[in-house]
Biotite code that builds the C-alpha atoms (Angstrom):
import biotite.structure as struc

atoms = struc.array([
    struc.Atom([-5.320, 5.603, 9.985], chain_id="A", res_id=1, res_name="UNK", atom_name="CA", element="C"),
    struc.Atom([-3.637, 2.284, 10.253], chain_id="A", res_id=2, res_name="UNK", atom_name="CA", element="C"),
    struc.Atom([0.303, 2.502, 9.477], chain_id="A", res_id=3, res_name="UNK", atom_name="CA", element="C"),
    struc.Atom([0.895, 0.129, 6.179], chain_id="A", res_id=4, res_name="UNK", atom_name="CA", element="C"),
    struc.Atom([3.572, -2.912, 5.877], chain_id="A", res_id=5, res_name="UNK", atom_name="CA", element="C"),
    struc.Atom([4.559, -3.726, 2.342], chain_id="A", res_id=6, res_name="UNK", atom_name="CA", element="C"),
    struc.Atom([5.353, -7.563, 2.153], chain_id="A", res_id=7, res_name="UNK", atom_name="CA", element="C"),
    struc.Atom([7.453, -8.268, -0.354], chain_id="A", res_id=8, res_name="UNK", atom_name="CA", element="C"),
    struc.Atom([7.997, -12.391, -1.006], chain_id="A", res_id=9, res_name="UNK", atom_name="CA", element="C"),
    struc.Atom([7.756, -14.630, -3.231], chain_id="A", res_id=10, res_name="UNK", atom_name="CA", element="C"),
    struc.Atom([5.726, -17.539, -1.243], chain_id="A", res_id=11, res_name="UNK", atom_name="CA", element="C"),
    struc.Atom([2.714, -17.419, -1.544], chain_id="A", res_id=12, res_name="UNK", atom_name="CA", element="C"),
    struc.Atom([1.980, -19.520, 1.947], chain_id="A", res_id=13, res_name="UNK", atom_name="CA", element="C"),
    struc.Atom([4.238, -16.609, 3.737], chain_id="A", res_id=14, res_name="UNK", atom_name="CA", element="C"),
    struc.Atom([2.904, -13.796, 2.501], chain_id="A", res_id=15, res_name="UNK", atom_name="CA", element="C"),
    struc.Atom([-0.660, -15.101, 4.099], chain_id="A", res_id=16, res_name="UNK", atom_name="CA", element="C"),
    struc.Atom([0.493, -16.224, 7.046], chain_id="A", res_id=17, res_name="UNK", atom_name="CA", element="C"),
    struc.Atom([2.349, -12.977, 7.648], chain_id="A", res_id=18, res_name="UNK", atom_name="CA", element="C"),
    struc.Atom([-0.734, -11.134, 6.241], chain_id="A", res_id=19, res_name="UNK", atom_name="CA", element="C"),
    struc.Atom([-3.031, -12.827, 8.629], chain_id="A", res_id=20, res_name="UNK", atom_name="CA", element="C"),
    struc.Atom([-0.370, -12.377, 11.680], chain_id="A", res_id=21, res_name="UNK", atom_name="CA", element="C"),
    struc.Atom([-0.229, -8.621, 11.167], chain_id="A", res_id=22, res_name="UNK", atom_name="CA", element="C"),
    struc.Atom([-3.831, -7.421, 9.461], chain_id="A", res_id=23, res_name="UNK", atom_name="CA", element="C"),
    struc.Atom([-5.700, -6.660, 12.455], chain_id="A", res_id=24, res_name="UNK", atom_name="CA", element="C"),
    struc.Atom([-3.011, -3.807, 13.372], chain_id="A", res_id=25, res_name="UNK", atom_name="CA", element="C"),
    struc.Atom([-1.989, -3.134, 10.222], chain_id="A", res_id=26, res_name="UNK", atom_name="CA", element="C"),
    struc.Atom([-2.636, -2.143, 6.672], chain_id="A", res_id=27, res_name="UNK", atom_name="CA", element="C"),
    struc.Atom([-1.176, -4.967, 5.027], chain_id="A", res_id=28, res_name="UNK", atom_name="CA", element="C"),
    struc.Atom([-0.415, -4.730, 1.458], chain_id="A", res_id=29, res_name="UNK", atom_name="CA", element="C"),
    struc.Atom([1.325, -7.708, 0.046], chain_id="A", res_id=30, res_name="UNK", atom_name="CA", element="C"),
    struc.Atom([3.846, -8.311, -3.479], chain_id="A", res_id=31, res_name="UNK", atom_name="CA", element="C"),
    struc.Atom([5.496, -11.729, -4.667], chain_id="A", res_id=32, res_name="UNK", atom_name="CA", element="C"),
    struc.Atom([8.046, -10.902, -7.515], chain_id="A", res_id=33, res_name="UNK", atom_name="CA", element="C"),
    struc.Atom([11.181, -8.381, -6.363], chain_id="A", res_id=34, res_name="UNK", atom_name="CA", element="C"),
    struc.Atom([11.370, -6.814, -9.935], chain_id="A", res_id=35, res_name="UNK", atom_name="CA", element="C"),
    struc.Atom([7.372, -5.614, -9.598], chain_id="A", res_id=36, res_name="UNK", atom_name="CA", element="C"),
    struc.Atom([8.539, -4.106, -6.306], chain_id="A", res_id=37, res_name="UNK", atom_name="CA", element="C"),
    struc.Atom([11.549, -2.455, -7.540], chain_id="A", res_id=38, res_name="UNK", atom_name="CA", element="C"),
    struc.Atom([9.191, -1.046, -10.587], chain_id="A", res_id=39, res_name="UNK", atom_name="CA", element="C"),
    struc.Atom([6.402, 0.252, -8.296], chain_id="A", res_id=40, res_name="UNK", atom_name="CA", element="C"),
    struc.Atom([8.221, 0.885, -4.957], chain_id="A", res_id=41, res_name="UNK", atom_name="CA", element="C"),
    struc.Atom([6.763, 4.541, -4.156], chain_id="A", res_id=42, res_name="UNK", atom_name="CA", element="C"),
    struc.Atom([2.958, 3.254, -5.189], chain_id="A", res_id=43, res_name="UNK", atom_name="CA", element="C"),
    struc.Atom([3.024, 1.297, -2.056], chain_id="A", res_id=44, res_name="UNK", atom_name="CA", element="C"),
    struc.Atom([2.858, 4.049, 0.339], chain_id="A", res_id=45, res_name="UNK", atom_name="CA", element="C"),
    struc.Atom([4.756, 1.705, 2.656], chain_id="A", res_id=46, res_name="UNK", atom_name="CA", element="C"),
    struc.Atom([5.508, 2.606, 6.683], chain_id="A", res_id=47, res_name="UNK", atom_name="CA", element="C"),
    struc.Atom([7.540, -0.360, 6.576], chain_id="A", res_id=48, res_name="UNK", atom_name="CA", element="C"),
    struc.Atom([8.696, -2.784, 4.269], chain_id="A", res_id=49, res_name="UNK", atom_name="CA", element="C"),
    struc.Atom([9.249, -6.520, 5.163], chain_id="A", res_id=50, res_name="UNK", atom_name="CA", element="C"),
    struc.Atom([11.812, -8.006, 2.532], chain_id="A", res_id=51, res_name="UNK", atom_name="CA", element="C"),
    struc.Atom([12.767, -11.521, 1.836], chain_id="A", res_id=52, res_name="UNK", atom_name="CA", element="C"),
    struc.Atom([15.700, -12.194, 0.728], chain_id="A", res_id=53, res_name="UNK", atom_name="CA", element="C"),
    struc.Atom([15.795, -14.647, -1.556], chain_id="A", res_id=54, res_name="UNK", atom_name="CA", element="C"),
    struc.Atom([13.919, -13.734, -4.186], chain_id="A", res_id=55, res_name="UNK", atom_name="CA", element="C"),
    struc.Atom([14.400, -14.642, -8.152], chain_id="A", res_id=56, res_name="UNK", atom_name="CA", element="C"),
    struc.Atom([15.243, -11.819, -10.646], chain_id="A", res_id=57, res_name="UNK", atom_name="CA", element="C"),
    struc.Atom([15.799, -9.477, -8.495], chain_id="A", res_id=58, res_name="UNK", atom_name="CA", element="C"),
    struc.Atom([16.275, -10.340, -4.834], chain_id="A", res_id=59, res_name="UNK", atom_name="CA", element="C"),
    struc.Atom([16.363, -8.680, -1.610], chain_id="A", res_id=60, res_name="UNK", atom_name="CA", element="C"),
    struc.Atom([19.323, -7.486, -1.743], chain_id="A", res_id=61, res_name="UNK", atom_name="CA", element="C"),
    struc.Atom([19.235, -5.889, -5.027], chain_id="A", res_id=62, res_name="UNK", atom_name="CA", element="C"),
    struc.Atom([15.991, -4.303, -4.257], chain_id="A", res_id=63, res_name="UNK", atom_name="CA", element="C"),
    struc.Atom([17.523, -3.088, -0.870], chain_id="A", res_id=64, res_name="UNK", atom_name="CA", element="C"),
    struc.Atom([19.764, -1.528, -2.823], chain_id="A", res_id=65, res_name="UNK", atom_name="CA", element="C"),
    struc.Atom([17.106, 0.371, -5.246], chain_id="A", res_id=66, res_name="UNK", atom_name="CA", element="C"),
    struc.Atom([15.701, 1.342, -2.373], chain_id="A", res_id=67, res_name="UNK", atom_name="CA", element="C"),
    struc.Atom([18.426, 3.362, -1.173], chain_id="A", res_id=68, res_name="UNK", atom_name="CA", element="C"),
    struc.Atom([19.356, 5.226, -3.985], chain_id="A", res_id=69, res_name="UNK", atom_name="CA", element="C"),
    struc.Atom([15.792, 6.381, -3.686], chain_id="A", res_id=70, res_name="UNK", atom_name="CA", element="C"),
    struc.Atom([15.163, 9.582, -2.354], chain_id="A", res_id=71, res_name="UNK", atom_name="CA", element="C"),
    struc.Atom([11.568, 9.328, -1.909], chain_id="A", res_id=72, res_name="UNK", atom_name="CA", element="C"),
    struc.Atom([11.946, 5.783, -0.018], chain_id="A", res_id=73, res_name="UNK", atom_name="CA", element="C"),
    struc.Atom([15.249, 6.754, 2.475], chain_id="A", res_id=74, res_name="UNK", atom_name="CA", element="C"),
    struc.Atom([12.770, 7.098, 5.272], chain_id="A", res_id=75, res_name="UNK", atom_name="CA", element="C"),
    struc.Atom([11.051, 4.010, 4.959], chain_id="A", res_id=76, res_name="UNK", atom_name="CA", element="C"),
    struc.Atom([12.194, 1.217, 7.697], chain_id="A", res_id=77, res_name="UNK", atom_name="CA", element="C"),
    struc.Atom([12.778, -2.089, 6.330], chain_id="A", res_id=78, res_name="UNK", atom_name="CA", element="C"),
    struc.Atom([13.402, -5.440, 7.894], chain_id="A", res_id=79, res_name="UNK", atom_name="CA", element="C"),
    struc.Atom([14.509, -8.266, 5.918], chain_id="A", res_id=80, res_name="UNK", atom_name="CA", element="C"),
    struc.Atom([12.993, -11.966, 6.707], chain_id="A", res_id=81, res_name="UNK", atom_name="CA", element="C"),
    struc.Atom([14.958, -14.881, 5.477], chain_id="A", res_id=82, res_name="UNK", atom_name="CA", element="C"),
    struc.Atom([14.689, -18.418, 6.085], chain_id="A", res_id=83, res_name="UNK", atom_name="CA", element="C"),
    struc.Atom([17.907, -18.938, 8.193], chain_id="A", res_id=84, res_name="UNK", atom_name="CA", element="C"),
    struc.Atom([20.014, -16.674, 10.753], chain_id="A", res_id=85, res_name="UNK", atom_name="CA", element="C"),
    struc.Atom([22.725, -15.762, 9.482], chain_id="A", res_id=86, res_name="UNK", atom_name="CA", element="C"),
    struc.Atom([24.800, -13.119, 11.878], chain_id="A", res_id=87, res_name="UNK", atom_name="CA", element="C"),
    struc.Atom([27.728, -11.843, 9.119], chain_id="A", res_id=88, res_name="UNK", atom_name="CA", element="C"),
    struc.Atom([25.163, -10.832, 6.827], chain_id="A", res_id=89, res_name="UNK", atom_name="CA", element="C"),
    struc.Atom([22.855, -9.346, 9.603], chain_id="A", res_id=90, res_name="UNK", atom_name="CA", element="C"),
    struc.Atom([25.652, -6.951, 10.552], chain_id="A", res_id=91, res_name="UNK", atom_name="CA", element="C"),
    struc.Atom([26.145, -6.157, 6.628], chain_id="A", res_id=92, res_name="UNK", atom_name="CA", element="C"),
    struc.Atom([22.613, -5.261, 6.269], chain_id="A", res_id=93, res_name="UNK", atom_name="CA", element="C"),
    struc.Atom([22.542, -3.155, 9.479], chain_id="A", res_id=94, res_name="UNK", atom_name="CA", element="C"),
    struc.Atom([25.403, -1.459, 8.678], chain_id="A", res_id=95, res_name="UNK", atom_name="CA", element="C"),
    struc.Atom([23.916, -0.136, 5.752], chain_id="A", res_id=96, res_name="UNK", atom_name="CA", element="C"),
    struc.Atom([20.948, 0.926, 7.260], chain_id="A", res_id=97, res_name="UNK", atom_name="CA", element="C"),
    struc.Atom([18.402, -1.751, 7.310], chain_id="A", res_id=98, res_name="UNK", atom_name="CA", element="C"),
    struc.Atom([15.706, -1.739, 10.139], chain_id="A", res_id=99, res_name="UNK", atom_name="CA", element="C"),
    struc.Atom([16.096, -5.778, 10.913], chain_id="A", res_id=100, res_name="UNK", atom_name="CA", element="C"),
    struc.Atom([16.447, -9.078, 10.423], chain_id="A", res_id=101, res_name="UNK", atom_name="CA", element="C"),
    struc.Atom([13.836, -12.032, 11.107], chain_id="A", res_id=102, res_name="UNK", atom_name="CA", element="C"),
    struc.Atom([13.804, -15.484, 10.302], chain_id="A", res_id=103, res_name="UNK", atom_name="CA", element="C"),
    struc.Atom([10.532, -16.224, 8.815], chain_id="A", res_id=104, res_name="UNK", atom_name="CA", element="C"),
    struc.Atom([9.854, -18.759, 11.773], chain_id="A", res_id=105, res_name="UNK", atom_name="CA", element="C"),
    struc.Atom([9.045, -15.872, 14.205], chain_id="A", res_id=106, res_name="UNK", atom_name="CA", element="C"),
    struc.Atom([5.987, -16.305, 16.323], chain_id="A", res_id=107, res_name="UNK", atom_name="CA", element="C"),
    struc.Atom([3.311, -13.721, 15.908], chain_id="A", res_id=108, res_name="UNK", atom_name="CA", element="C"),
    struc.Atom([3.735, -12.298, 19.300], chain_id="A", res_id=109, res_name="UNK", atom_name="CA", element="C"),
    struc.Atom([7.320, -11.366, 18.498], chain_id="A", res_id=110, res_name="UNK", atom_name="CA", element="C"),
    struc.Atom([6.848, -10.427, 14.909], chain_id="A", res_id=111, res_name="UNK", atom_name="CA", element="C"),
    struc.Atom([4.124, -7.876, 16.455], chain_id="A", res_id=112, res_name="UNK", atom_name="CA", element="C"),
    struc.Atom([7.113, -6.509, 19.201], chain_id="A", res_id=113, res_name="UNK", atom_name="CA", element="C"),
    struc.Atom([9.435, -6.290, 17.131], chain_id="A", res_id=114, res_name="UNK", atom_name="CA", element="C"),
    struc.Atom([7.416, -4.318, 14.125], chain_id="A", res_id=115, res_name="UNK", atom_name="CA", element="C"),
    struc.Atom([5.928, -2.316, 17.456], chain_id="A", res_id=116, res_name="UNK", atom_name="CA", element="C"),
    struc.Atom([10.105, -1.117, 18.048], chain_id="A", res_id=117, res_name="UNK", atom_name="CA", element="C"),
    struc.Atom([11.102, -0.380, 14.720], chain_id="A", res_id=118, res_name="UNK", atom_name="CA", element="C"),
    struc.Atom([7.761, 2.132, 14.456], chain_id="A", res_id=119, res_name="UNK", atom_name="CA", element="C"),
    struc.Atom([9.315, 3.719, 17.870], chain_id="A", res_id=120, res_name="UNK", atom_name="CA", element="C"),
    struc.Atom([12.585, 4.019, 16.767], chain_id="A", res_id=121, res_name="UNK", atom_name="CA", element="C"),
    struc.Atom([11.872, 5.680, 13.267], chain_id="A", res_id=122, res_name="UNK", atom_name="CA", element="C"),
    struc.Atom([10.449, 8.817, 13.184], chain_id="A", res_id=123, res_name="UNK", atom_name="CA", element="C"),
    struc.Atom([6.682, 9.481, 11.300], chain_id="A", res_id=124, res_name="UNK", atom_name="CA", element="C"),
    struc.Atom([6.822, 8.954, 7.558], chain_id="A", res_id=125, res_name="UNK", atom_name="CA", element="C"),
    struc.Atom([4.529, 11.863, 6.065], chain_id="A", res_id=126, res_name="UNK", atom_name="CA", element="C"),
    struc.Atom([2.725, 9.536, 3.344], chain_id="A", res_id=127, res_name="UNK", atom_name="CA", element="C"),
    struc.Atom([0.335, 11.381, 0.750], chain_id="A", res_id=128, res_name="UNK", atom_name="CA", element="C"),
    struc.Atom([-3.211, 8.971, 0.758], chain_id="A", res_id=129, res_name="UNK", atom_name="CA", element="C"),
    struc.Atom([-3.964, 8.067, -2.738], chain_id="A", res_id=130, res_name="UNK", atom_name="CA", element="C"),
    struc.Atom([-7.441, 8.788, -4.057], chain_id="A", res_id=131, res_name="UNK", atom_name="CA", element="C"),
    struc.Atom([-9.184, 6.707, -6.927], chain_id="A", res_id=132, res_name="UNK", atom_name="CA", element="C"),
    struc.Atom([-11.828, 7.989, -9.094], chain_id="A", res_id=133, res_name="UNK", atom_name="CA", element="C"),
    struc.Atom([-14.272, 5.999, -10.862], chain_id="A", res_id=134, res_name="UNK", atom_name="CA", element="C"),
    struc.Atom([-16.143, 7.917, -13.293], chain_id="A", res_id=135, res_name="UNK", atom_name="CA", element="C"),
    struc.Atom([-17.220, 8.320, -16.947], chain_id="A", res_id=136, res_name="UNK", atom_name="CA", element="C"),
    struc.Atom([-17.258, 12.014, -17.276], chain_id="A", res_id=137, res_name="UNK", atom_name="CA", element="C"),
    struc.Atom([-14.158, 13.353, -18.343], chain_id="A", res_id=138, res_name="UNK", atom_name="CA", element="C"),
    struc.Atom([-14.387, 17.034, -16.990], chain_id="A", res_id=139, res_name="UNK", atom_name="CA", element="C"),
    struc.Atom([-15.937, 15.884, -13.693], chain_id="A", res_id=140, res_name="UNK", atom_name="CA", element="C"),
    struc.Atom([-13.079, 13.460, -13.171], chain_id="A", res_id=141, res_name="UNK", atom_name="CA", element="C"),
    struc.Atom([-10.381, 16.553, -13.942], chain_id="A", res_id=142, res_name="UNK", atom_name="CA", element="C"),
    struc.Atom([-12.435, 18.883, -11.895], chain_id="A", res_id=143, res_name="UNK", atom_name="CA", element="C"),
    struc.Atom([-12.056, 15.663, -9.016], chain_id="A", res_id=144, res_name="UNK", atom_name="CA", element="C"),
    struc.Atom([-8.411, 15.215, -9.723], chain_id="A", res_id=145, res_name="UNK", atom_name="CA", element="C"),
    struc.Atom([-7.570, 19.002, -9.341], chain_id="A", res_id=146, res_name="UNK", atom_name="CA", element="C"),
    struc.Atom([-9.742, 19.440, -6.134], chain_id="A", res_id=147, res_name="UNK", atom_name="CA", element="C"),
    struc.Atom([-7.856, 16.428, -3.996], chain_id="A", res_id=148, res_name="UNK", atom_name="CA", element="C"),
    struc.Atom([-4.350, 17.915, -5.754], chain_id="A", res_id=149, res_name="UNK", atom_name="CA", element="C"),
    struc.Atom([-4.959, 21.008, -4.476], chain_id="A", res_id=150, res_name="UNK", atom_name="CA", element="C"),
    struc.Atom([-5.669, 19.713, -0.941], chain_id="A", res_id=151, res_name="UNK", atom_name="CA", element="C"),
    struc.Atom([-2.557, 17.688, -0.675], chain_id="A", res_id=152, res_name="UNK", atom_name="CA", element="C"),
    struc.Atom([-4.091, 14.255, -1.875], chain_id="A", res_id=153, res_name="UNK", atom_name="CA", element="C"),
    struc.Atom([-2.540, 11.817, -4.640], chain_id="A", res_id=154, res_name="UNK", atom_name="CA", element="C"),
    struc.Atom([-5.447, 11.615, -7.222], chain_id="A", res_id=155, res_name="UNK", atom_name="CA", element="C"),
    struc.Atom([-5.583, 8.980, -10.422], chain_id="A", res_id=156, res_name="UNK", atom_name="CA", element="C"),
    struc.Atom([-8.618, 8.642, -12.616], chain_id="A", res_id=157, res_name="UNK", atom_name="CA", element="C"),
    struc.Atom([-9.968, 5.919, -14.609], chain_id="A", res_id=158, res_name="UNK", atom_name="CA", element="C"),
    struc.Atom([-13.076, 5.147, -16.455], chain_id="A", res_id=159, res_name="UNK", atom_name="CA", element="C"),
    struc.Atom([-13.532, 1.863, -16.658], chain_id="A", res_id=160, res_name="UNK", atom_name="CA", element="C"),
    struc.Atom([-14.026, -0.980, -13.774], chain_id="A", res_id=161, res_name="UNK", atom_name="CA", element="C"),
    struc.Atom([-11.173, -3.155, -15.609], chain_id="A", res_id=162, res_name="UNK", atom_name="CA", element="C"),
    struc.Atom([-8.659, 0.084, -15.432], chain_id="A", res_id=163, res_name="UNK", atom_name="CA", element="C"),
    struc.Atom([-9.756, 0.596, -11.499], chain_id="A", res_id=164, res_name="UNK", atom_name="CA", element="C"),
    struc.Atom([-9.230, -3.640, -10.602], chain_id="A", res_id=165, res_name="UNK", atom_name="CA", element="C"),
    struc.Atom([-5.851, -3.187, -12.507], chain_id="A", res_id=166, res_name="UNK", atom_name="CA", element="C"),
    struc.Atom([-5.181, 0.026, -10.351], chain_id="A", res_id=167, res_name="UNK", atom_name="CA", element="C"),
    struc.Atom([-5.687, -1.254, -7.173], chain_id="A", res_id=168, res_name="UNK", atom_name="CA", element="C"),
    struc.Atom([-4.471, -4.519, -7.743], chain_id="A", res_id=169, res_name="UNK", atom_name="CA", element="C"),
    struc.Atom([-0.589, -3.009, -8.563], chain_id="A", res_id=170, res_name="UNK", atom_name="CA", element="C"),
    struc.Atom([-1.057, 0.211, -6.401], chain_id="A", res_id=171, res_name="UNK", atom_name="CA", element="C"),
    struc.Atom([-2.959, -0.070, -3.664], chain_id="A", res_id=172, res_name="UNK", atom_name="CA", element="C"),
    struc.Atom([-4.857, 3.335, -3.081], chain_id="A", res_id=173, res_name="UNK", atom_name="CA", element="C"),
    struc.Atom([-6.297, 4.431, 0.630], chain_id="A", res_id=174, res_name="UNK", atom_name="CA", element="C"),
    struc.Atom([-9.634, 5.499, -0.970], chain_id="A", res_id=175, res_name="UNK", atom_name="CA", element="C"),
    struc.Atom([-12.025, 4.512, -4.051], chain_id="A", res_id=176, res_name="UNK", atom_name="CA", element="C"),
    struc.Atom([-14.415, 6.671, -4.962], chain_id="A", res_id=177, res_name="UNK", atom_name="CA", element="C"),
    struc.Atom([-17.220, 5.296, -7.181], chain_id="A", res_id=178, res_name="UNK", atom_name="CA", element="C"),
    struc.Atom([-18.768, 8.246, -9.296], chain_id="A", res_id=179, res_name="UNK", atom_name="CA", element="C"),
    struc.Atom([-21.959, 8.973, -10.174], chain_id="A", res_id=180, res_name="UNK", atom_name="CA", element="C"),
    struc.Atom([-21.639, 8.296, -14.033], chain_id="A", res_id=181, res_name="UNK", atom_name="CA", element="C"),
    struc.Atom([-19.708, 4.980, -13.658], chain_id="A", res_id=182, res_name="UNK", atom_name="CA", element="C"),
    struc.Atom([-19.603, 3.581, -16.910], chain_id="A", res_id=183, res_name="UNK", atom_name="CA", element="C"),
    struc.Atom([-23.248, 3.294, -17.664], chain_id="A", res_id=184, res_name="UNK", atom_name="CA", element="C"),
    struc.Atom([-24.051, 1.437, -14.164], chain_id="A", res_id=185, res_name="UNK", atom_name="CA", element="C"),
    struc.Atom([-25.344, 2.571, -10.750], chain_id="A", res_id=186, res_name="UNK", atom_name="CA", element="C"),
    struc.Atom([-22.193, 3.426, -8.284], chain_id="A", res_id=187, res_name="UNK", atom_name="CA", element="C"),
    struc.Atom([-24.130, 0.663, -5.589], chain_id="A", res_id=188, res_name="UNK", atom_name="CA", element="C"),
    struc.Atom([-24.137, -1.836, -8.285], chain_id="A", res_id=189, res_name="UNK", atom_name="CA", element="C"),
    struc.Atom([-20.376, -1.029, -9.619], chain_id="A", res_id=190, res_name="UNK", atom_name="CA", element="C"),
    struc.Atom([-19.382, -0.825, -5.498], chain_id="A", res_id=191, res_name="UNK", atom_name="CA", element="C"),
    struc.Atom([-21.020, -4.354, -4.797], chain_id="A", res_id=192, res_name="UNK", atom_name="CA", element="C"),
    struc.Atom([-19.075, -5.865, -7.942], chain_id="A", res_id=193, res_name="UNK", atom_name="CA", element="C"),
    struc.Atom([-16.120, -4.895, -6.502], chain_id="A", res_id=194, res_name="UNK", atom_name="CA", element="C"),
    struc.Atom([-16.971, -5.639, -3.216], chain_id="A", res_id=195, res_name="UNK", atom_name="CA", element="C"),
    struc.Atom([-14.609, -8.757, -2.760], chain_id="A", res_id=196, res_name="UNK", atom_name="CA", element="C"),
    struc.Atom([-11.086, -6.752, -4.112], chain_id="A", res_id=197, res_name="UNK", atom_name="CA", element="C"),
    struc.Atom([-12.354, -4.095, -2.509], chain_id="A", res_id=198, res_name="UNK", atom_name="CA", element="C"),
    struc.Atom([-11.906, -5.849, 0.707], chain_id="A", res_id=199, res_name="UNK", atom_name="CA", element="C"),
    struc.Atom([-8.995, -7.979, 0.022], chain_id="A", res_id=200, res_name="UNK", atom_name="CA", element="C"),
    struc.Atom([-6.574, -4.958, -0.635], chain_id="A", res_id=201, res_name="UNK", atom_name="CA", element="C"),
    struc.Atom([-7.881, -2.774, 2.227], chain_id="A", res_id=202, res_name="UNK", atom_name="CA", element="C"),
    struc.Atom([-8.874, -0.235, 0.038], chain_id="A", res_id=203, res_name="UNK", atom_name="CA", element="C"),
    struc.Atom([-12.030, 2.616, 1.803], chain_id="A", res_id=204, res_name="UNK", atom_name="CA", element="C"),
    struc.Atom([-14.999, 2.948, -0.421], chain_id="A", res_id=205, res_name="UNK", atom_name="CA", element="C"),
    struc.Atom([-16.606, 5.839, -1.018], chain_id="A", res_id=206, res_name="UNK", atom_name="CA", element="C"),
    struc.Atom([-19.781, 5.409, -3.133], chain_id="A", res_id=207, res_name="UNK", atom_name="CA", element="C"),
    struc.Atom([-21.434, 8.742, -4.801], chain_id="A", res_id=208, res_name="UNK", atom_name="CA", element="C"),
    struc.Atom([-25.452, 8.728, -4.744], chain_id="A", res_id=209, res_name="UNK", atom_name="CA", element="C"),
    struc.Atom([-24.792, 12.171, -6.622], chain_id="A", res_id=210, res_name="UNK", atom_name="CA", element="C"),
    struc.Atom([-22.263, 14.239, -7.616], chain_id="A", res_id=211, res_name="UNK", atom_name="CA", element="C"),
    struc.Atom([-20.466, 16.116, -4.927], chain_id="A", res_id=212, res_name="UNK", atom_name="CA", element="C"),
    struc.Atom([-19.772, 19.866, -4.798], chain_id="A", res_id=213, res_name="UNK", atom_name="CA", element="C"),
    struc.Atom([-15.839, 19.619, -4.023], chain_id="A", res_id=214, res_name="UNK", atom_name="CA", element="C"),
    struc.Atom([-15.379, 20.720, -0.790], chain_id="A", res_id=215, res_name="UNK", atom_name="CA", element="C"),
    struc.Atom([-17.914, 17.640, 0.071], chain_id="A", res_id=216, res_name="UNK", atom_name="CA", element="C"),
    struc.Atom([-15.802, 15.310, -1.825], chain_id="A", res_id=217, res_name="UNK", atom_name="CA", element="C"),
    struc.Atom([-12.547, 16.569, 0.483], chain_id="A", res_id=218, res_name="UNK", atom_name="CA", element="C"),
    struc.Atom([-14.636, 16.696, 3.881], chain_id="A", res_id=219, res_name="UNK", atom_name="CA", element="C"),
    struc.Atom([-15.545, 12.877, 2.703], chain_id="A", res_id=220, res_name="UNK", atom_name="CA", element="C"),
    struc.Atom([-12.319, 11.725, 1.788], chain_id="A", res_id=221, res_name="UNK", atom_name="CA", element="C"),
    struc.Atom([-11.077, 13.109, 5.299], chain_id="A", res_id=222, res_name="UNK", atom_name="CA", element="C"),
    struc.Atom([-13.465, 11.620, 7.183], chain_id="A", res_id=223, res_name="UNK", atom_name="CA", element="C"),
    struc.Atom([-13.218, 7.772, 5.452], chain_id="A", res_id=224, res_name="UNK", atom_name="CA", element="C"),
    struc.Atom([-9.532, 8.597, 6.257], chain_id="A", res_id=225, res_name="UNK", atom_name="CA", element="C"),
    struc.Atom([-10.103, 9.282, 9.810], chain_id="A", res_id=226, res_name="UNK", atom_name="CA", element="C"),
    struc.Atom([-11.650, 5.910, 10.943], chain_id="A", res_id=227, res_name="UNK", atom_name="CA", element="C"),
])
């Protein structure tokens, strides 16, 4: 499984760019306000966090500062990007623990090294995948929930297609699975209307013909996992 960078900027035209420099090794999820981040930080799942600076409401440095007084987030890496060098406030930021400092201007090749070194340096993150459920059965989504609990799995269940867009929109789960009884459609026909978010926030489909017994649904989950 891909390791995952967080963006967090609010420019729109860097967030692609950086998005498009790092997808192809990466599972790149992407945020443009520092207060959402701050609100939502553990959702992310991060590996590593890239962190503008200058941000309005809260900025990078505030949210650098969120982060640790986090428990749950004191082993993420994170590298700052900012639009200038600046070496006194590079030494500040190292000093109290940050991963890095790029200027936005960095070509891809060196962005790529330099991501490559801060991996190397930090040991593995354990990160729990996230699970999505789909369904309109209430005591089949429990049963779900329960079962991917109980095998060390992050589970959230909704019931609706708008409540599952919303989801992975602001949280960004490894896996979707589409159940059988998805409110009143077919799970091909809910899968292929989702098809285009689906894609754009890396999430791994799983769509179910039929309802799975549970160890199926964990042996699947694994395996989309695994590729």
């Amino acid at each position: 499984m891909k390791k995952r960078v967080l963006i967090v900027d609010d420019d729109i035209m860097t967030l692609k760019i950086l998005r498009k420099y790092l997808e192809e090794l990466y599972d790149v999820v992407t945020e443009n306000a520092g207060y959402r981040f701050v609100e939502r930080m553990e959702s992310y799942n991060a590996d590593l966090i890239l962190l503008d600076i200058d941000m309005p409401v809260v900025n990078g440095l505030q949210a650098f500062d969120e982060i640790l007084a986090n428990p749950a987030m004191s082993d993420v890496p994170v590298v700052f990007l900012s639009g200038v060098s600046n070496p006194n406030l590079v030494r500040e930021l190292m000093s109290k623990g940050a991963a890095g400092y790029l200027v936005k201007t960095i070509p891809k090749g060196e962005l790529l090294s330099r991501l490559d070194k801060v991996f190397n340096e930090n040991p593995e993150r354990k990160v729990t995948p996230e699970v999505l459920i789909l369904d309109n059965d209430i005591a089949r989504l429990k049963e779900m929930r329960e079962n991917l609990q109980a095998n060390n799995f992050k589970a959230k269940i909704v019931r609706s297609t708008v409540d599952a867009i919303e989801y992975i929109r602001n949280h960004h789960p490894d896996v979707f699975v589409i159940g059988h009884d998805s409110a009143g459609a077919e799970p091909q026909e809910v899968y292929n209307s989702l098809d285009q978010i689906i894609r754009d926030e890396s999430v791994i489909p799983i769509v179910m013909e039929e309802n799975f017994f549970s160890s199926e649904l964990i042996d699947r989950v694994n395996a989309a996992l695994s590729k």
